[in-house]
VEXDREN-2710 file (C-alpha; in Angstrom, 1 decimal):
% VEXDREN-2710
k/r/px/py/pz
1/UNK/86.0/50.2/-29.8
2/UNK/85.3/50.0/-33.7
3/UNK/82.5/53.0/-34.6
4/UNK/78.8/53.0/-34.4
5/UNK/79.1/52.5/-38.9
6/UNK/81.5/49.7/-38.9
7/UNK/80.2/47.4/-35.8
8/UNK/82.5/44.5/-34.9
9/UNK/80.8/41.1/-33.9
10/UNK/81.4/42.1/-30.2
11/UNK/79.0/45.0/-30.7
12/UNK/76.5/43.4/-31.8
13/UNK/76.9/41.1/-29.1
14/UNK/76.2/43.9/-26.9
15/UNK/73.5/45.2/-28.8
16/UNK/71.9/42.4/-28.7
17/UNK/72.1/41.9/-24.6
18/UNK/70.8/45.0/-24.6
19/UNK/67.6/44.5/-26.9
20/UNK/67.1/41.2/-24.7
21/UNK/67.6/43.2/-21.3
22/UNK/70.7/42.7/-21.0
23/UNK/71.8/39.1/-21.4
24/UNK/70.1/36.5/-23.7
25/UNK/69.0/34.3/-21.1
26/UNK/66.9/37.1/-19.5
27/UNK/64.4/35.8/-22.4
28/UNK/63.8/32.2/-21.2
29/UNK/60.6/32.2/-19.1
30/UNK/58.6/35.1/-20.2
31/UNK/55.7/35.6/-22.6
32/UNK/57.1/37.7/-25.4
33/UNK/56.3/39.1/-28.9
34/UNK/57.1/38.0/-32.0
35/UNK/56.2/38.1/-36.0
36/UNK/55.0/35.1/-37.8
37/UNK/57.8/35.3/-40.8
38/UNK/56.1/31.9/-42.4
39/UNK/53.7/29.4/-42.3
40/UNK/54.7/25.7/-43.0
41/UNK/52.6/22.4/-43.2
42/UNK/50.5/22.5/-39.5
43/UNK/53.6/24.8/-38.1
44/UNK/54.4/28.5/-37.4
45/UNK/57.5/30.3/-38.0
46/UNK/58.1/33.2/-35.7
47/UNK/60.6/35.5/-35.1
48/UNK/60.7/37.1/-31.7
49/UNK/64.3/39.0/-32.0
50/UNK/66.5/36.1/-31.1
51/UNK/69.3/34.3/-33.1
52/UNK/67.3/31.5/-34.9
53/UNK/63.2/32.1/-35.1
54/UNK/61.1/29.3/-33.6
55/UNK/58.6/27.1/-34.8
56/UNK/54.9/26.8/-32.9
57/UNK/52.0/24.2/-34.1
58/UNK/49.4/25.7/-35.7
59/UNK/46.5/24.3/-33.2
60/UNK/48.0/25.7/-30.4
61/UNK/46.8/29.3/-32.2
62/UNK/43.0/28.3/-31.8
63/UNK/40.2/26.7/-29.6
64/UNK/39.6/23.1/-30.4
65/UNK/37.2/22.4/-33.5
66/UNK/38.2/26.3/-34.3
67/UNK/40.3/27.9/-37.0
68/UNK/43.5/29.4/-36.5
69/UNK/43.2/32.4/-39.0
70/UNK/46.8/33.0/-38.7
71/UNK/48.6/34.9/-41.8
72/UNK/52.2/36.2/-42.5
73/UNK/53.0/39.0/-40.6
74/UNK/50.7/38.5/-37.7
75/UNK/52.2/39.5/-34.3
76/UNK/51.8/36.8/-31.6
77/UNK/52.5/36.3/-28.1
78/UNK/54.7/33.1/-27.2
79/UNK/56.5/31.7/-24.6
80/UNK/60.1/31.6/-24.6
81/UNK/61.3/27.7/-22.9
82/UNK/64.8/27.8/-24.4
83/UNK/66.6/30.3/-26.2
84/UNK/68.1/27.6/-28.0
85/UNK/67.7/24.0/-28.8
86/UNK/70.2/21.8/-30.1
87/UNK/69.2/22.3/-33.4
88/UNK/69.6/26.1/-32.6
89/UNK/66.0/26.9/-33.2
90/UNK/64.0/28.6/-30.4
91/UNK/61.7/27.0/-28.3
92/UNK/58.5/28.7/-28.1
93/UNK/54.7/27.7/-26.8
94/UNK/51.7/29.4/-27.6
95/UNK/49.9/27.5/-25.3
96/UNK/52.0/28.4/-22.7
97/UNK/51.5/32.2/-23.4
98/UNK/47.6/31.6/-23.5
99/UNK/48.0/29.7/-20.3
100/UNK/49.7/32.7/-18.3
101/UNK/47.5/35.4/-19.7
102/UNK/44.2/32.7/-19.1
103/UNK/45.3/32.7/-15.7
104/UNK/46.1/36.1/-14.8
105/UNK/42.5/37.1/-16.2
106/UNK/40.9/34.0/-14.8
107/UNK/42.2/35.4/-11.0
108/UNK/40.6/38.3/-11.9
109/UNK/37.1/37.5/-13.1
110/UNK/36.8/34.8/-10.4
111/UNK/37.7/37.5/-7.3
112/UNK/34.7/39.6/-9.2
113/UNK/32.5/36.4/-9.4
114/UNK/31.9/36.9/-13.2
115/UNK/31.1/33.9/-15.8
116/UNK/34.0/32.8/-18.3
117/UNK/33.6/31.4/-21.7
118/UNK/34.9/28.2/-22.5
119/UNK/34.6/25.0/-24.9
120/UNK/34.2/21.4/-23.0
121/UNK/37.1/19.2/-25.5
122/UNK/37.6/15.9/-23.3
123/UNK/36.0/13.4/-21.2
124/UNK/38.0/12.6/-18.3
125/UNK/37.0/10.1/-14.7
126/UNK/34.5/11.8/-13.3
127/UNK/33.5/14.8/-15.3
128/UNK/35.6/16.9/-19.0
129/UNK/38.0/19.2/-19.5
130/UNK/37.4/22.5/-20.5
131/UNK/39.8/25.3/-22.0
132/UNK/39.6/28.5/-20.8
133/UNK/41.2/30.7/-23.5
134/UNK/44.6/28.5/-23.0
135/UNK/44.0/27.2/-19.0
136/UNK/42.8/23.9/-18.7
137/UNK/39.5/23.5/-16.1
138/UNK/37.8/20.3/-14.8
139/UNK/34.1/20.2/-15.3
140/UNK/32.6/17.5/-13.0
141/UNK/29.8/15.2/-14.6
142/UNK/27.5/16.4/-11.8
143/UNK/28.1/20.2/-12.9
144/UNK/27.0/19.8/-16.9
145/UNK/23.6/20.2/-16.4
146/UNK/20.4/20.6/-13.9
147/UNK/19.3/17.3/-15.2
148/UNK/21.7/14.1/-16.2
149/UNK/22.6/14.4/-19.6
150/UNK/22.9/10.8/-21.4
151/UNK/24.3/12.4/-24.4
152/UNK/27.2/15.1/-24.2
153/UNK/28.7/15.5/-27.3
154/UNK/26.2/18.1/-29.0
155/UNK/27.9/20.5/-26.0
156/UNK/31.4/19.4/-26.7
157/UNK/33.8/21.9/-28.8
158/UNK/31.1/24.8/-28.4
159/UNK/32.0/27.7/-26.8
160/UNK/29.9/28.8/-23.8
161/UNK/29.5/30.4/-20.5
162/UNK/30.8/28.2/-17.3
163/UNK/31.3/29.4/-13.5
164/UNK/34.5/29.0/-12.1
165/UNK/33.9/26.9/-8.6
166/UNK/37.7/26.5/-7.4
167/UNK/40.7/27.3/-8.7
168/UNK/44.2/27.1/-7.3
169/UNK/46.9/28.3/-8.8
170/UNK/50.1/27.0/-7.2
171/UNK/48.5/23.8/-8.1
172/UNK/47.2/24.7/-11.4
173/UNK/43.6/23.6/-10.1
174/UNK/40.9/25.0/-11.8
175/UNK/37.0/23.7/-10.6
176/UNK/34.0/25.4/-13.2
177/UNK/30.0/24.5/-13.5
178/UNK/28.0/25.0/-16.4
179/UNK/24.6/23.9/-14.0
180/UNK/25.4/27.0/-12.0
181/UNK/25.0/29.4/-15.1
182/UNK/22.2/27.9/-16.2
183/UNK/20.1/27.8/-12.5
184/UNK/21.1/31.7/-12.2
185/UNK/19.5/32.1/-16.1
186/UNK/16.9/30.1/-15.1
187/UNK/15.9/31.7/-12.3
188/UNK/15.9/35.2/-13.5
189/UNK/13.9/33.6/-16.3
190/UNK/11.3/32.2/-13.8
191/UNK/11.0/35.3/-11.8
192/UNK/10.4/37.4/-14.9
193/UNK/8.1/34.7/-16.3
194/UNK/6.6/34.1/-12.6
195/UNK/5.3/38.1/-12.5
196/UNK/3.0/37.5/-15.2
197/UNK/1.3/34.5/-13.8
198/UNK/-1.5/34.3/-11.7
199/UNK/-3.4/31.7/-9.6
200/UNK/-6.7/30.8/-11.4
201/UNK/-5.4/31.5/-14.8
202/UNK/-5.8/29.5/-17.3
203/UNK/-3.2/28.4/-19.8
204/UNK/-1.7/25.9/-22.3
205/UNK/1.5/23.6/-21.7
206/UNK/3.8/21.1/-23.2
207/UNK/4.2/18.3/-21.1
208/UNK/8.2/17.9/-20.7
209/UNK/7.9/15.1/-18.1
210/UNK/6.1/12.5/-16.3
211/UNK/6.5/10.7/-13.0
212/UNK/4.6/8.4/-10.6
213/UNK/3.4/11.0/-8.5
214/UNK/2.7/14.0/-11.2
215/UNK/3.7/15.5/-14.5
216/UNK/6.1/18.7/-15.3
217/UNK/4.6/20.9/-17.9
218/UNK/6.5/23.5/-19.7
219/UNK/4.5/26.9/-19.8
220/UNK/6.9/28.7/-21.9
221/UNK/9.8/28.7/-20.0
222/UNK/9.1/27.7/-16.8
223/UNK/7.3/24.3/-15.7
224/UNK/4.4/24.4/-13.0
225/UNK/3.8/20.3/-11.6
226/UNK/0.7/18.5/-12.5
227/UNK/0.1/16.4/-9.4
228/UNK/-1.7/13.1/-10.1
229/UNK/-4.5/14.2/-8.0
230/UNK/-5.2/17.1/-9.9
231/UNK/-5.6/15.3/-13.6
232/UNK/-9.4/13.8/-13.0
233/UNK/-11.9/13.7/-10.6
234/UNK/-11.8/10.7/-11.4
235/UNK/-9.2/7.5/-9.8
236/UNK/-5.8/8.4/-11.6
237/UNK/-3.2/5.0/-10.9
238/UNK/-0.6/6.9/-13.2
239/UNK/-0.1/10.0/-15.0
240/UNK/0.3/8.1/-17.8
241/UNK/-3.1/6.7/-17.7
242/UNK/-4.4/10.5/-18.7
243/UNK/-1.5/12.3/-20.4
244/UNK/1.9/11.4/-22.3
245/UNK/5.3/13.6/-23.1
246/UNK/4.7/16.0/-25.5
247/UNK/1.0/16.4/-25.0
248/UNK/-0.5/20.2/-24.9
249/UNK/-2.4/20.3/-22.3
250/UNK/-4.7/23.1/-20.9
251/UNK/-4.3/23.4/-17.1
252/UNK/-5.3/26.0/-14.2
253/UNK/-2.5/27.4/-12.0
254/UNK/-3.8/26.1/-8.8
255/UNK/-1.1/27.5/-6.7
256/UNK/2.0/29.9/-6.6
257/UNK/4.6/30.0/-4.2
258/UNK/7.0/33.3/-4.2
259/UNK/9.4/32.3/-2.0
260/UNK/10.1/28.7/-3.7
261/UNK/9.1/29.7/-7.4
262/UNK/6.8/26.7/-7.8
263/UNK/4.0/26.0/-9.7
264/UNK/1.0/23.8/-8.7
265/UNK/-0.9/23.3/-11.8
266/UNK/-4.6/21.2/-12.1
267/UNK/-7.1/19.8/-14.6
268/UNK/-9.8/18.6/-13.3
269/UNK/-10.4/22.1/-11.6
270/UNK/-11.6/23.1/-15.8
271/UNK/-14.2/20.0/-14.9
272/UNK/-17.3/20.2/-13.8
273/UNK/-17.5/18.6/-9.7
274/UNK/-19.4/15.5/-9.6
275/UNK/-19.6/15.9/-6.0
276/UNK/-22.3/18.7/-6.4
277/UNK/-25.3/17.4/-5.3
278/UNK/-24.1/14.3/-4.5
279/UNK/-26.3/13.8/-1.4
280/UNK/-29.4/13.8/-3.4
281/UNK/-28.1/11.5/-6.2
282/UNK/-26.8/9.5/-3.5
283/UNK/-29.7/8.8/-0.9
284/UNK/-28.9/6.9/2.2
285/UNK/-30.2/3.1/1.7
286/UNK/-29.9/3.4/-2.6
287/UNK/-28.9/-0.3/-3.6
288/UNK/-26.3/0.7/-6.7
289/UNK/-23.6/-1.3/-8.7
290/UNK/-20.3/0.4/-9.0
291/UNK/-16.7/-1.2/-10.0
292/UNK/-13.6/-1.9/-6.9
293/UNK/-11.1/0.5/-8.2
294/UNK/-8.8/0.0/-5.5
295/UNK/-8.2/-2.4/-2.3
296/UNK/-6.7/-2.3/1.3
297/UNK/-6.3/-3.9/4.7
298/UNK/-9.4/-1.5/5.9
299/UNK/-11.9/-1.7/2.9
300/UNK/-12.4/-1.4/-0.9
301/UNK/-13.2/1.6/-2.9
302/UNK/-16.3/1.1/-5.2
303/UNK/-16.4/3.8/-8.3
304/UNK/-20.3/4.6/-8.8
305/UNK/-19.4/7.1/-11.3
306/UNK/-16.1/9.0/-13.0
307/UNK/-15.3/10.9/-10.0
308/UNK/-17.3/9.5/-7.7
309/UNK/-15.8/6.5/-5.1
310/UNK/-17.0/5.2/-2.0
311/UNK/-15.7/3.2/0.6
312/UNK/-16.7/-0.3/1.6
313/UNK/-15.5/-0.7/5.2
314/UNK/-14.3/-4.2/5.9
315/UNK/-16.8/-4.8/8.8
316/UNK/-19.4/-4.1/6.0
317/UNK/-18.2/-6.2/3.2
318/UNK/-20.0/-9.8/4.3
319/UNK/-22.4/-11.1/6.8
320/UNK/-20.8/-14.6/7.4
321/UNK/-17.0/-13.8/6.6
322/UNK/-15.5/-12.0/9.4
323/UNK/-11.7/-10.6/9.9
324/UNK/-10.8/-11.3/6.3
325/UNK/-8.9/-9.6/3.9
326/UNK/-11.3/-7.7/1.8
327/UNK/-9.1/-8.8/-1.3
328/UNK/-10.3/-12.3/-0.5
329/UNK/-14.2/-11.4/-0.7
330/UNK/-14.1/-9.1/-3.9
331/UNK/-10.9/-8.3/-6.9
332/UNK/-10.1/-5.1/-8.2
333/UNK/-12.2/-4.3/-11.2
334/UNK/-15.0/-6.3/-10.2
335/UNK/-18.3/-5.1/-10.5
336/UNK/-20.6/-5.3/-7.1
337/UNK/-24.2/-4.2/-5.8
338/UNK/-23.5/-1.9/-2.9
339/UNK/-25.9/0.5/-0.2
340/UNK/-25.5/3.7/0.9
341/UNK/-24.8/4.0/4.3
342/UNK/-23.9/7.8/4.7
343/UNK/-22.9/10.9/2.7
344/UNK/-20.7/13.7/3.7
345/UNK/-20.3/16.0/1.2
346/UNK/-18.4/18.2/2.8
347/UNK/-15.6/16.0/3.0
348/UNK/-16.3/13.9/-0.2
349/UNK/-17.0/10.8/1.7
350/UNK/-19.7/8.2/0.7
351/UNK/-19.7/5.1/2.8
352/UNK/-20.9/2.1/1.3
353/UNK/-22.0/-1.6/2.5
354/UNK/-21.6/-4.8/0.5
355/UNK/-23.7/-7.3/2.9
356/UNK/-26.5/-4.7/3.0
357/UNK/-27.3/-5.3/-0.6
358/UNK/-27.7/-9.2/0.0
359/UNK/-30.2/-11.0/2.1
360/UNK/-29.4/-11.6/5.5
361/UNK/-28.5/-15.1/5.7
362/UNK/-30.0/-15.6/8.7
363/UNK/-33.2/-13.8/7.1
364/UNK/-33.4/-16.7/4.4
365/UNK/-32.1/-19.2/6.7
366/UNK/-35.4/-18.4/8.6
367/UNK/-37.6/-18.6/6.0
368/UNK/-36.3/-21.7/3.9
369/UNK/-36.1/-23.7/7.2
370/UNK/-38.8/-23.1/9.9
371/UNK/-38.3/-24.5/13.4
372/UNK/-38.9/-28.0/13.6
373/UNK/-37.4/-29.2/10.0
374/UNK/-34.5/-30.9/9.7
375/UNK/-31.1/-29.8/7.9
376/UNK/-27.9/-31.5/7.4
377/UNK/-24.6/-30.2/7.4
378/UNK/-20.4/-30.8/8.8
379/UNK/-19.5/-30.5/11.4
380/UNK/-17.2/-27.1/11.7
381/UNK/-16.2/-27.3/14.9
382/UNK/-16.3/-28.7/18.6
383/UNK/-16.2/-26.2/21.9
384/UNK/-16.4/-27.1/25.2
385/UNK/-20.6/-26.5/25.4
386/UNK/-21.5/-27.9/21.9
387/UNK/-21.0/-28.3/18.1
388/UNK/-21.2/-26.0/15.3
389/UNK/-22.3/-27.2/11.9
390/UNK/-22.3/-25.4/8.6
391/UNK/-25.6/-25.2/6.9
392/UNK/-26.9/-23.5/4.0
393/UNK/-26.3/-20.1/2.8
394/UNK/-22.5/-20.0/4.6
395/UNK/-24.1/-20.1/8.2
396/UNK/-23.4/-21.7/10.7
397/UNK/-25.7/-23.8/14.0
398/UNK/-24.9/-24.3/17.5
399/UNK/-26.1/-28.0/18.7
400/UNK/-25.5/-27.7/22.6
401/UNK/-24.3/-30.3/24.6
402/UNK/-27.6/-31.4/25.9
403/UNK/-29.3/-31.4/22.5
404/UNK/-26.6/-34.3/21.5
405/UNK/-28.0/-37.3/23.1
406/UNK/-30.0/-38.6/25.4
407/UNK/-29.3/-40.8/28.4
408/UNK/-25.3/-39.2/28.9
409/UNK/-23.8/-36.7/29.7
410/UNK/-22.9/-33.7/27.1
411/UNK/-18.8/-34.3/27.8
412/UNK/-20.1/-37.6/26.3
413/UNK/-22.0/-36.6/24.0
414/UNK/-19.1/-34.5/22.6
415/UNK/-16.8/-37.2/22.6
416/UNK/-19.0/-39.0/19.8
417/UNK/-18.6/-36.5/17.2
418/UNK/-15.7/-35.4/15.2
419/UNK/-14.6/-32.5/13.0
420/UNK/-15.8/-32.9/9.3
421/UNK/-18.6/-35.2/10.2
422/UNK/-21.9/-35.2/8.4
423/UNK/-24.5/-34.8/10.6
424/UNK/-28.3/-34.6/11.2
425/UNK/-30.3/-31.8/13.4
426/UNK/-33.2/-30.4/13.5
427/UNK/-33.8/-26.4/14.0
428/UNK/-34.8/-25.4/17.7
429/UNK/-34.3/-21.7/17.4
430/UNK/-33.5/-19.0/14.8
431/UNK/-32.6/-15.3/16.3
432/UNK/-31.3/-13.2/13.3
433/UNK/-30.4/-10.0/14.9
434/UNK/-28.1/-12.2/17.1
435/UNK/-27.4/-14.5/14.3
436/UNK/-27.7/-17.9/15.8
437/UNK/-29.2/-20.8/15.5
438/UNK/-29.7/-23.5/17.4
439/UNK/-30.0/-26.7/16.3
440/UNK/-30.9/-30.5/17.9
441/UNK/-29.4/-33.7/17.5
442/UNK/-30.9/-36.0/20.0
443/UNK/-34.6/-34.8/18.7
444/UNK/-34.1/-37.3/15.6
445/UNK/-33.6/-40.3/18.0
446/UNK/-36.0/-42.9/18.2
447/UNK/-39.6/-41.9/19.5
448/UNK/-38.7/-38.4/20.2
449/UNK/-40.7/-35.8/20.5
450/UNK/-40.6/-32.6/17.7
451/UNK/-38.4/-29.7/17.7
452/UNK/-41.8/-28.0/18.5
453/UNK/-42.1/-30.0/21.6
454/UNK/-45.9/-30.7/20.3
455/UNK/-46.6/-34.4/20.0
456/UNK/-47.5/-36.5/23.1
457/UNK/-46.1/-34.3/25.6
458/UNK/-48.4/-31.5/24.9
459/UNK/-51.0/-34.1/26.7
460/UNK/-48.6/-34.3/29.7
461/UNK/-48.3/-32.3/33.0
462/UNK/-45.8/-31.8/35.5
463/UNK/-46.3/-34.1/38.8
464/UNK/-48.5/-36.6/36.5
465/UNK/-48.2/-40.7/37.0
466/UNK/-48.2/-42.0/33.7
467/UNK/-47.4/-45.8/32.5
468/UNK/-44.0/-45.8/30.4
469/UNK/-42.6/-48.5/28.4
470/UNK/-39.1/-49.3/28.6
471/UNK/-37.3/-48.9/25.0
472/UNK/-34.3/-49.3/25.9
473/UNK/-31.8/-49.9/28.9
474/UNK/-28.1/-48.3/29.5
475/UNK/-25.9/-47.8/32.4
476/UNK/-27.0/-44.2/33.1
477/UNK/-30.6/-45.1/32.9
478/UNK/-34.2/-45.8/31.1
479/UNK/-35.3/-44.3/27.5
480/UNK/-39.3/-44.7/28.1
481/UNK/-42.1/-44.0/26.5
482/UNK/-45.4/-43.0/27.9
483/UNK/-48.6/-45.0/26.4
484/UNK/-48.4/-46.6/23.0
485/UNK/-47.6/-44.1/21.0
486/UNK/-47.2/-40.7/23.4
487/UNK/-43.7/-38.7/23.7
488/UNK/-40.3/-40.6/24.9
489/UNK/-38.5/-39.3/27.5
490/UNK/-35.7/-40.6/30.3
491/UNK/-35.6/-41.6/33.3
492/UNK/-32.0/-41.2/35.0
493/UNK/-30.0/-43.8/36.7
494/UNK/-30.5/-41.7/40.2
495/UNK/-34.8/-41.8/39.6
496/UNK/-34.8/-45.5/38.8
497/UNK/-35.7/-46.4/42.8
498/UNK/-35.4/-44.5/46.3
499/UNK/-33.2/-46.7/47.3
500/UNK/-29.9/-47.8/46.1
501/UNK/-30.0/-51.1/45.4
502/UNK/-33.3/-50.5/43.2
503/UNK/-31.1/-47.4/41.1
504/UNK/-30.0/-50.3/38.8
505/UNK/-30.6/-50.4/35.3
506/UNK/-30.2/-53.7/34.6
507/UNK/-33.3/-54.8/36.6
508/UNK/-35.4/-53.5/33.9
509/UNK/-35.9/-55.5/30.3
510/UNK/-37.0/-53.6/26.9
511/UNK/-40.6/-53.7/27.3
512/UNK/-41.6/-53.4/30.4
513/UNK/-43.7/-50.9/32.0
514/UNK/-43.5/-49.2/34.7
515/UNK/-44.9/-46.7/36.4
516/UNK/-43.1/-42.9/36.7
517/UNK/-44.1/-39.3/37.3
518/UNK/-43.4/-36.6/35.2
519/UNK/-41.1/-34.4/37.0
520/UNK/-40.1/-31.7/34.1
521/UNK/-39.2/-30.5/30.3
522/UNK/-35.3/-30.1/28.6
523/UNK/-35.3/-27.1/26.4
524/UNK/-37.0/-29.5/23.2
525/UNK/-39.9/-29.9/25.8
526/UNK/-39.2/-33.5/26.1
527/UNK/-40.5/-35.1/29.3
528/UNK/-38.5/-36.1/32.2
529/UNK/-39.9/-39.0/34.2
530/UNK/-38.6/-40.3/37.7
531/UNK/-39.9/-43.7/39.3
532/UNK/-38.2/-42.3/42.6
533/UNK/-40.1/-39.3/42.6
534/UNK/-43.5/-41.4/42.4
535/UNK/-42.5/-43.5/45.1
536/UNK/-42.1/-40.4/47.2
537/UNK/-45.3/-38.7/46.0
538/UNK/-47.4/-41.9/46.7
539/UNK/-45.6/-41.8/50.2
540/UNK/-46.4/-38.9/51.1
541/UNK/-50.0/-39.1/50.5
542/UNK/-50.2/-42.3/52.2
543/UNK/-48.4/-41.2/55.3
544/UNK/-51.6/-37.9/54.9
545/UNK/-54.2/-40.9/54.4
546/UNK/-53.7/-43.4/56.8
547/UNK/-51.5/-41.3/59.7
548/UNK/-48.3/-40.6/60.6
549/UNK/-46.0/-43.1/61.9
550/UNK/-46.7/-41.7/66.0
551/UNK/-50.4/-43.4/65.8
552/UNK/-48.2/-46.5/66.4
553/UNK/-48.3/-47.7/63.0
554/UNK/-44.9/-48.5/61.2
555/UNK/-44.4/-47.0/57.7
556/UNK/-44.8/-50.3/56.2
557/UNK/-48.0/-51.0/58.0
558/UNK/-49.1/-47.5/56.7
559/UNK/-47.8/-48.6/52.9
560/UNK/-49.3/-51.7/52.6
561/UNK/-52.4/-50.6/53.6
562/UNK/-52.4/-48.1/50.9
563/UNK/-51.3/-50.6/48.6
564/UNK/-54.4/-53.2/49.8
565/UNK/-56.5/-50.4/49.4
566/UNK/-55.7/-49.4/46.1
567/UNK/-55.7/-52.9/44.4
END
């Protein structure tokens, strides 16, 4: 063996097995240090104690968008994939090295739950990529922020603080949020923030947000909700109505909870209440004109005041229009003349009625038409006991069946009107707090009497014999008229005679007269006349005048006799 001065080539083959732990390949795989001898266009030369340096890029020395500040004689830590290449340089990775130490310190931090710093350098499906000091994380899209971020390139190539969530080494699986460091800031910023707040205090915020139901507003670090409710006492449809983004606003915490950290925050509590004294601004029976602010299936809201609404209950919205929509009587932002029904103040509830501040219809139905004149209207519609026609003032009349005609029967008489038809009555009845009225048809005929029932008639009694003129002759009987000029009435087919072969209409001619009795009044106080019942009547008293039929006399000894007597 040559001496330790003059060395032969197989001693320092041997030294050099021993500087590399005993055989040059013991090198390949580990992280070891080396000398950076040079520095060359984007490349660096570095010497770690093999046979031929190795040559690493520049960028894998630094964080992306960072420097390298790499200089000549600065000791690094690589990692050694080949001793040799077959160009007989080293191979060597920086990133590599980064990526074992990265992980053995990321296992550590993660077991003690502790943030790491990283910079977010791609966008990948579903989320970025992060570098942790040389280990490559995935950062889902859902984990940037606490809100969605449109824009995410102002936080790209910047270091800062990320949790890791998962991380699997075998794999080479690594999981971290940058939503769960900023909730855990953002809390302890809330509680500190939160301890020197206090319900009823007043304060000033920036409005960071607005939605349909409410606005967020920034109080320096912590945002408290606005609900819409709270902005006015007044009808709010949108926050938007009353405040926009970026607004300072002056607001009273209305509410703090501990356990949740939130913030209720109000307005219109740094207003004056309209409802104070509302009862006595408000008295029941008040006719006032307010606006429809809003509109449902049960009523309409009417706005007297800012602040101030009350509610029109559909059964109180019109006196003629009943089960209807209320958005088919009045529109939103209408102005209308309403009453007040009732006040509670207590629970801020004024009810208000629409019809009460118009006349009753059946009020100035009453007064415009007295019983006894004569209106005109359609026909509406046709029941089984009569016909309704509209009349003035949206109303409607009830013509019963045995107001229709005279001389047939009221299943007739329905059968000669139709829907739509324009027809003639006169007013019998008005009762407005049962709203009706009733109407006549048959009144108008020919020689009738009045609705009042006044003319002729009023000279006529019950039982009475009175000489009628025929006016005119059809199959169910006689329309008469008693004297020249006295009330008409009808005799039916049944009262023509006492017998039937004299209960025939046809016997009689237009003109003739006849004598009848009076046997009763319809509801129009138009006589009823029967010749049958006077042939009864006269019967009877002859039978009482002259004897009964035991004396020996025959009933038409006994009639003629009366007869002979009274000609």
């Amino acid at each position: 063996m040559a001496s330790v001065a003059n060395p032969t080539r197989d001693d320092f083959a041997a030294l050099l097995d021993e500087s590399l732990g005993g055989a040059s390949g013991g090198f390949e795989g580990r992280v070891v240090k080396g000398t950076i001898t040079a520095i060359e266009n984007d490349k660096a030369v570095i010497d770690v104690g093999l046979k031929s340096e190795g040559r690493v890029a520049l960028r894998e020395f630094a964080m992306p968008g960072q420097p390298h500040g790499l200089s000549v004689g600065d000791e690094v830590e690589v990692y050694v994939d080949r001793v040799e290449n077959s160009e007989g340089e080293a191979m060597l990775s920086r990133d590599r090295a980064r990526r074992e130490a990265a992980w053995d310190k990321l296992e550590s931090e993660f077991g003690e739950g502790k943030r790491v710093e990283g910079v977010i350098f791609g966008r990948v499906k579903g989320g970025f990529t992060v570098d942790l000091d040389g280990a490559v994380a995935f950062l889902p899209g859902s984990q940037v922020d606490i809100r969605p971020v449109r824009d995410v390139q102002p936080l790209m190539d910047v270091p800062q603080p990320f949790q890791i969530l998962k991380m699997d080494r075998r794999r080479g699986n690594i999981v971290v949020s940058r939503r769960a460091v900023l909730e855990e800031t953002r809390a302890e910023q809330r509680s500190g923030l939160i301890q020197n707040l206090a319900e009823g205090q007043i304060i000033d915020g920036v409005v960071k947000n607005i939605t349909d139901y409410g606005a967020f507003v920034d109080l320096g670090g912590i945002d408290g909700l606005l609900h819409v409710t709270d902005m006015s006492y007044k009808r709010v449809n949108h926050p938007s109505e009353v405040i926009n983004i970026g607004d300072t606003v002056r607001v009273q915490i209305v509410r703090i909870n501990q356990e949740t950290q939130r913030i209720s925050l109000g307005m219109k509590q740094l207003e004056s209440d309209p409802w104070e004294g509302v009862a006595a601004k408000y008295p029941v029976g008040a006719k006032l004109r307010g606006t429809v602010t809003n509109i449902t299936e049960y009523g309409a809201f009417v706005e007297l005041e800012p602040g101030i609404e009350g509610l029109v209950h559909v059964s109180e919205m019109s006196w003629t229009k009943k089960n209807v929509h209320p958005g088919k009587i009045v529109s939103t932002s209408q102005e209308v003349d309403v009453m007040v029904l009732e006040v509670d103040s207590d629970k801020r509830r004024i009810s208000l009625g629409l019809k009460q501040a118009q006349q009753n219809p059946w009020e100035a139905f009453a007064e415009r038409h007295p019983i006894g004149s004569v209106v005109e209207g359609e026909v509406k519609n046709a029941t089984e006991f009569g016909l309704f026609i509209g009349l003035d003032g949206d109303v409607d009349g009830m013509v019963h069946m045995s107001d229709i005609a005279w001389g047939i029967s009221g299943e007739d008489a329905l059968a000669l009107h139709r829907k739509g038809e324009q027809v003639k009555a006169v007013v019998l009845d008005v009762d407005v707090e049962k709203e009706r009225i009733s109407l006549g048809m048959k009144q108008l005929e020919k020689g009738a009497p009045s609705a009042g029932g006044v003319a002729a008639s009023g000279a006529l009694r019950r039982g009475e014999v009175v000489t009628v003129t025929v006016l005119e002759v059809r199959d169910g009987g006689l329309e008469v008229q008693a004297g020249e000029d006295g009330a008409t009435g009808f005799i039916k087919r049944s009262d023509l005679g006492r017998d039937r072969d004299e209960q025939r209409s046809d016997r009689f001619q237009v003109g003739q007269k006849v004598d009848a009795m009076v046997t009763g009044f319809d509801r129009s106080k138009k006589p009823n006349f029967s010749i049958k019942a006077r042939q009864l009547a006269e019967e009877k008293e002859a039978v009482e005048q002259y004897g009964s039929s035991d004396s020996g006399a025959s009933l038409g000894d006994i009639l003629g006799e009366a007869l002979k007597n009274r000609s």
